[in-house]
N, C-alpha and C positions, 0 to 999 in steps of 0.2 A: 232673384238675388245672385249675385257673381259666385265663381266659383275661385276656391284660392288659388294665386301662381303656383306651377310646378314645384317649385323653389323651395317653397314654404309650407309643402305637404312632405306630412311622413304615413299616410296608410297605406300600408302594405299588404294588408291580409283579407280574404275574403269577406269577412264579416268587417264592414271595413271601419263602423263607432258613427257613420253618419244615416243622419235616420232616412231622407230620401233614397239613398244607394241597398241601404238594409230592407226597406219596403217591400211589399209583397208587386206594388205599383210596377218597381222596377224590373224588379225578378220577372214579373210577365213581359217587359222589353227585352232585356237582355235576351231571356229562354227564346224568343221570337227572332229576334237577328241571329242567334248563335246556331236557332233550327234551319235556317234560309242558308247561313255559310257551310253548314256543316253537307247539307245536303245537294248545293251547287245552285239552289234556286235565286232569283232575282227577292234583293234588299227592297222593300218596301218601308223605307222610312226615312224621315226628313233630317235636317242637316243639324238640330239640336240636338235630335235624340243618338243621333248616330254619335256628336262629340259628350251626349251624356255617357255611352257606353264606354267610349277612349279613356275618358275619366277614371269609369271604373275598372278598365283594366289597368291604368297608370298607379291605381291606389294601389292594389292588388299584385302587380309587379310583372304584371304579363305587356309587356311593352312592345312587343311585336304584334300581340294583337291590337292592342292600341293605337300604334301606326298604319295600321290594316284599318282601321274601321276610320280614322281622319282619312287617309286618302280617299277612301271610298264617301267620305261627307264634301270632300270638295272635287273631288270627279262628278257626283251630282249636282252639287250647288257650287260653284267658281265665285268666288268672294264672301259666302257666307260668312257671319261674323260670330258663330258657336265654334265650327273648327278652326277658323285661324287664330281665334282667340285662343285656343291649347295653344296651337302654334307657337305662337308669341311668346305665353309663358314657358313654353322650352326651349326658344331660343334665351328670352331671360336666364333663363337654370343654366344654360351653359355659356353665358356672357358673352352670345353675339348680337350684340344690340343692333349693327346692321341690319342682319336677319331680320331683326323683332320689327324695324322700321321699315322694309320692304315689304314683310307680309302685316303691317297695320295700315299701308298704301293702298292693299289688294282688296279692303273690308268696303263692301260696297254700302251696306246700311248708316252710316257716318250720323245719322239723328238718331245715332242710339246710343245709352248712356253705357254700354259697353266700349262702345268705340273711344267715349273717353276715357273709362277705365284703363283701356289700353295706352293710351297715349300718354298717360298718367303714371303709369307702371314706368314706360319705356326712362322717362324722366326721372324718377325715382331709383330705377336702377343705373343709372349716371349719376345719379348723388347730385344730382338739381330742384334740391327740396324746394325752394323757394317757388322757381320758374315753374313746377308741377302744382303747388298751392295757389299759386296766381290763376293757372288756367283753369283748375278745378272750382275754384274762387267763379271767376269769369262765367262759368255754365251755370253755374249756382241763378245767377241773374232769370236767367229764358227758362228755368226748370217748371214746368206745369205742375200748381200745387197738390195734382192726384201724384206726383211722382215725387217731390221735395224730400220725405220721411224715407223710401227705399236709398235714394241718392245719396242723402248725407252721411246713413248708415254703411253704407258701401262703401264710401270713399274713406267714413274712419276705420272701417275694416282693412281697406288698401294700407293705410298711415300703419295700422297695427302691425298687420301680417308684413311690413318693411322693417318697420323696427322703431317709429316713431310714433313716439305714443304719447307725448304734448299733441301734437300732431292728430291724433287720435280721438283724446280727450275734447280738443278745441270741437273738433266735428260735433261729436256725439251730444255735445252741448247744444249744435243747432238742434238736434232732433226733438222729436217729443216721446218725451218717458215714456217706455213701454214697458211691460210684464213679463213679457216675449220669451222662452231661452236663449233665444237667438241674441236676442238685445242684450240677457242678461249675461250672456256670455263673453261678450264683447266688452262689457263693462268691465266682468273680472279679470280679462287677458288686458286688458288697459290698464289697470290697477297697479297689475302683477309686473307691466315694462315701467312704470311709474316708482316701482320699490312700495307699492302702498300693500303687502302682505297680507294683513291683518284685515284688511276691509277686499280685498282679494277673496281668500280663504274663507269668508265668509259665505260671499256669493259664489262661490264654487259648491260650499256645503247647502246652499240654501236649492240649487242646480239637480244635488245629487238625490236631496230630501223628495224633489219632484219626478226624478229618473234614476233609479238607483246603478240601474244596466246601462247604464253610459260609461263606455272604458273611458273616453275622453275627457270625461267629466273628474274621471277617479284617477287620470293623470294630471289635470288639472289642477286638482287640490295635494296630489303627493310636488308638484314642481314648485309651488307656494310653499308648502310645510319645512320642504329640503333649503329653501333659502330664508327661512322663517330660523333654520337648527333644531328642527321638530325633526329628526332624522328618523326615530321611531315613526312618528306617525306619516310620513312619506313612505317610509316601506310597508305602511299597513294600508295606504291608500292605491300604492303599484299593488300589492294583491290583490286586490278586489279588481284592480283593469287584467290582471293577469286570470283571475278567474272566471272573467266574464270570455275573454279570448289569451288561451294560454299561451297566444304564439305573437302577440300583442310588441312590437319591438321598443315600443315607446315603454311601455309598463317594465320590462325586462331589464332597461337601461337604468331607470328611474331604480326601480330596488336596486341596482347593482352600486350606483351610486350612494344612495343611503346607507347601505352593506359597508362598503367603504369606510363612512363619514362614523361609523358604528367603532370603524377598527377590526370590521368582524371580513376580513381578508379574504377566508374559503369561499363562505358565502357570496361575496365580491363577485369573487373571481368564476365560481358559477355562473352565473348572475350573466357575468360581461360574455361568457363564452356560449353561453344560449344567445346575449345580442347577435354575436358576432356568425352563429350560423342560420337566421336569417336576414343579417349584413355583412357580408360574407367581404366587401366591398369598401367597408369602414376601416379606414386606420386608425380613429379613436378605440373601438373597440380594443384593438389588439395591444395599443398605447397602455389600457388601463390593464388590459390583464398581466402586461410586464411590469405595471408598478405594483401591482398585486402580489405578483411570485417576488418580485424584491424585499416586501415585506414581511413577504412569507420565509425567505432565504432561500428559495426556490432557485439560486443566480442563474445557474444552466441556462433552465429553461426559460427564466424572461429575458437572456440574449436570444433565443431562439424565437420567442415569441416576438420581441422588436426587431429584430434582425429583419423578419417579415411583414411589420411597419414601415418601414424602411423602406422596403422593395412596392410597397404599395402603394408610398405616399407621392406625389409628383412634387415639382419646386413651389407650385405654388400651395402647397396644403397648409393652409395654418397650424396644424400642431405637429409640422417636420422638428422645428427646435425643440418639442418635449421630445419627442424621439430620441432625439439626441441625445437631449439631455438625461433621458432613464436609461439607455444604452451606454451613454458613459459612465454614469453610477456603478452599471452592472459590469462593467470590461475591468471598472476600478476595484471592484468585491474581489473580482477575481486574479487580482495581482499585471493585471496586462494596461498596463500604464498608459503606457502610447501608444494605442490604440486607442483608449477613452479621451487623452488630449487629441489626437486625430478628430474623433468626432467633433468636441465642441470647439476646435477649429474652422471645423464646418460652419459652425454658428454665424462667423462672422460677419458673412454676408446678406441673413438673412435678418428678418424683422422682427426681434427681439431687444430683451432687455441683458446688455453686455453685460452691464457691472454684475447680473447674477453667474455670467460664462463668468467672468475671473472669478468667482465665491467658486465654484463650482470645481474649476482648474484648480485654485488650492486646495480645496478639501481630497479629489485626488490625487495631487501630489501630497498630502499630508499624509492619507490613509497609507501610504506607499514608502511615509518614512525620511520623504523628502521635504522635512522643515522648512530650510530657507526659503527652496522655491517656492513654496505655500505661504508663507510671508511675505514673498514679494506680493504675490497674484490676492492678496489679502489688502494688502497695503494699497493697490493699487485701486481696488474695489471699491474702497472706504473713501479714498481722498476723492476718487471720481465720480464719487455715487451724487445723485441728486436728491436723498434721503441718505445724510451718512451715519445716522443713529438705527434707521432700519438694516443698513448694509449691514453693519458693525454688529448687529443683532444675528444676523446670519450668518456670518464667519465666528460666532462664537458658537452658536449650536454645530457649527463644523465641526469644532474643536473638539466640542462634547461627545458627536459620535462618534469618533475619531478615539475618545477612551479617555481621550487626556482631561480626565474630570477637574483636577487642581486647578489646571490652567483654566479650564471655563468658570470655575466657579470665583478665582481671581477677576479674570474677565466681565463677568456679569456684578460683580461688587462696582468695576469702575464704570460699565455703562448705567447703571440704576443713578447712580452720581453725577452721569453727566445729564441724564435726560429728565432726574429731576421727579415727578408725581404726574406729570401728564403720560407718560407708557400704557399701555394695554397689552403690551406684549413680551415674552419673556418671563416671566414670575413662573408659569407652570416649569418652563423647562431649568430655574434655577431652585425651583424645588424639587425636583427630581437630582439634579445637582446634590444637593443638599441630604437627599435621602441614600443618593448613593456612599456619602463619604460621614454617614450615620452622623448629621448635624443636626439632630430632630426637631430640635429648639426653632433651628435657622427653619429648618424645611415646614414647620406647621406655621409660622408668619409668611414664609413668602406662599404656602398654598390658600391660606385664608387670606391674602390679594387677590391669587390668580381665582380663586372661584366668584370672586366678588367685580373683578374687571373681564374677565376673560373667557368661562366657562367652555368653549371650545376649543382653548389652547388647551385647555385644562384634558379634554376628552381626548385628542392628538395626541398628548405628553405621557398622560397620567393614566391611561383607561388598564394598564395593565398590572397596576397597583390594587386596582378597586374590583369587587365587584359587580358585575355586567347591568346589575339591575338599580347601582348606584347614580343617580346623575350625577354628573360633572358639578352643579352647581351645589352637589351636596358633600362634595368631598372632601371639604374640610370637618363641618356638623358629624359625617362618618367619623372620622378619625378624634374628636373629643369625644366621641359618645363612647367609641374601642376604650379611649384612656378613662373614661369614668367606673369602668367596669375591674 
């Protein structure tokens, strides 16, 4: 079976969650290559096993040994197609697809279904879904039917571990049902790029019933639960990956996020700062724990903390604009204006969604006191938006953090009017509205919407009203039952 691109692997630690590299099988290779280097003697071993151990130092993070033990697979074997195939997928990981195409020239076995793997990849990461489908399609033809069931599996493994999982599904289809984990794993990660949660979540639990000690497993079903809004039970699923390896980075991120989506902040913010010291390397990490200290009121130190976001992220990092965008919040907390318009001036250029920079730009010049200009970059927001009911949604919650309760609660009368009964959004936060300026009448009709449309705005808006062991979707039932007494 293939092993995943560089790309699309995160282990990192010794004990690395997969069952061949955990083996006692392997441990007797490794211990054997690692006794020949250590002591200057001649490698005795072939050109698989040498890129089976690169592997497991790439999971593990020792990268210089890993580069050590491929060159040493293709100083003894010149075209082999185990280490060019790492090859490959590290030139993929750092988007020189030249690279990847000069060393999948070099593969001399070409009747191997690896070889098309490769080529298939290479296509794939050019975003040539089709022309990779066709050729994979094509081999499909000439596949000797002792090998048809590895192939197809393979290749919806490829579709997965890219990111297409129609793609994925289509494969897995050719195959014949298996029982397999392997199979059944694949199924749930298809499931789970498909939005199919519930039937996910399942076969994650049914995965785990069979291997309890699989952190992968236990990260698998907390990544399903977390986008299920089972946030409880995602951080109870990262524990278990964290206590089978407590240094687990997947499981550590996974609770931290949960922690978050909880409202429960410290925790978070714990959470991300154990990510962040073994990915030391990650700007998201550092992203989260300045939203963290913002919610904390912590401001200082989440400019200090993004500040160093900032200096770590390169132009093309996808989350440079939240950067920004938390680092202007926090320059705005702290009265230094221009500077936070500074940054999301930065924005401009980059590949984001503007109409949220103008929401964004007014609400710091609001918080600073500066109305009209806020109105303008408000105004501008709304007419340019291409959802002006949702824009308009969030220059009202501006408002509202902003203090100026009257005026949102004004505000949110006129947009519930224009938008009519199809909304999902906004009820929590005009009931909070509503509580604040002791409306209680008002505020138990618009909570008993928000809990019945919305339960997660609810948990966002409201969770510090309620008690922690309240659900969201019970926070209304709470509060008749308080008044029955």
């Amino acid at each position: 079976m293939r092993r995943c691109p560089l790309a699309l692997i995160k282990p990192r630690m010794k004990k690395t969650g997969d069952e061949y590299y955990d083996s006692d099988e392997f441990r007797e290779i490794l211990a054997e290559y690692e006794e020949a280097v250590n002591s200057g003697s001649p490698v005795f071993m072939d050109a698989d096993e040498l890129a089976e151990i690169a592997d497991y130092y790439q999971m593990t993070e020792r990268y210089e040994e890993a580069e050590e033990a491929i060159d040493l697979a293709l100083s003894l074997s010149p075209g082999a197609i185990a280490p060019l195939t790492y090859k490959i997928h590290e030139a993929i990981y750092h988007g020189d697809i030249e690279e990847a195409e000069r060393l999948c020239s070099q593969i001399i076995q070409t009747d191997e279904p690896e070889y098309v793997y490769n080529r298939a990849e290479i296509m794939l990461a050019q975003g040539q879904l089709d022309e990779a489908d066709e050729f994979l399609r094509e081999q499909l033809h000439d596949m000797p039917s002792d090998e048809y069931q590895d192939y197809v599996v393979d290749v919806a493994n490829i579709y997965q571990d890219y990111g297409y999982s129609e793609k994925a599904m289509e494969w897995v289809a050719r195959a014949k049902q298996e029982d397999s984990p392997d199979f059944k794993e694949l199924i749930a990660r298809t499931l789970f790029g498909l939005g199919k949660y519930k039937d996910s979540e399942r076969l994650w639990g049914e995965l785990i019933d069979a291997n309890p000690f699989s952190k992968r497993y236990w990260n698998g079903l907390a990544s399903v639960q977390y986008m299920n809004e089972d946030y409880s039970g995602a951080v109870q699923s990262s524990e278990f990956a964290i206590a089978i390896d407590p240094d687990d980075p997947d499981g550590l991120f996974a609770k931290a996020n949960s922690l978050y989506r909880l409202a429960n902040y410290e925790g978070a913010l714990d959470y991300y700062e154990r990510y962040a010291q073994h990915e030391p390397d990650d700007e998201l990490a550092y992203l989260h724990q300045g939203t963290c200290l913002i919610n904390l009121g912590r401001t200082q130190e989440a400019i200090q903390v993004l500040e160093h976001a900032v200096d770590m992220a390169d132009d093309a990092s996808p989350y440079l604009c939240d950067i920004y965008q938390e680092l202007a919040f926090a320059y705005g907390d702290e009265g230094m204006t221009d500077k936070a318009l500074e940054l999301i001036d930065k924005t401009d250029n980059l590949d984001c969604d503007h109409t949220q920079m103008d929401v964004i730009r007014g609400h710091i010049l609001l918080a600073n006191d500066k109305i009209r200009e806020a109105e303008r970059y408000f105004r501008k927001a709304v007419t340019e938006s291409d959802d002006p009911n949702q824009t308009l949604m969030r220059v009202i919650v501006s408002v509202y953090d902003n203090k100026y309760v009257e005026a949102a609660h004004t505000l949110f009368k006129r947009y519930f009017l224009a938008v009519g009964t199809v909304a999902d959004e906004g009820y929590a936060y005009m009931a909070l509205c509503c509580y604040d300026l002791k409306k209680y009448d008002e505020f138990l009709s618009y909570l008993k919407t928000a809990c019945e449309r919305n339960p997660q705005e609810c948990r966002m808006v409201l969770s510090q009203i309620f008690p922690e062991d309240v659900e969201p979707k019970d926070y209304y039932n709470y509060i008749k039952d308080k008044l029955k007494k």
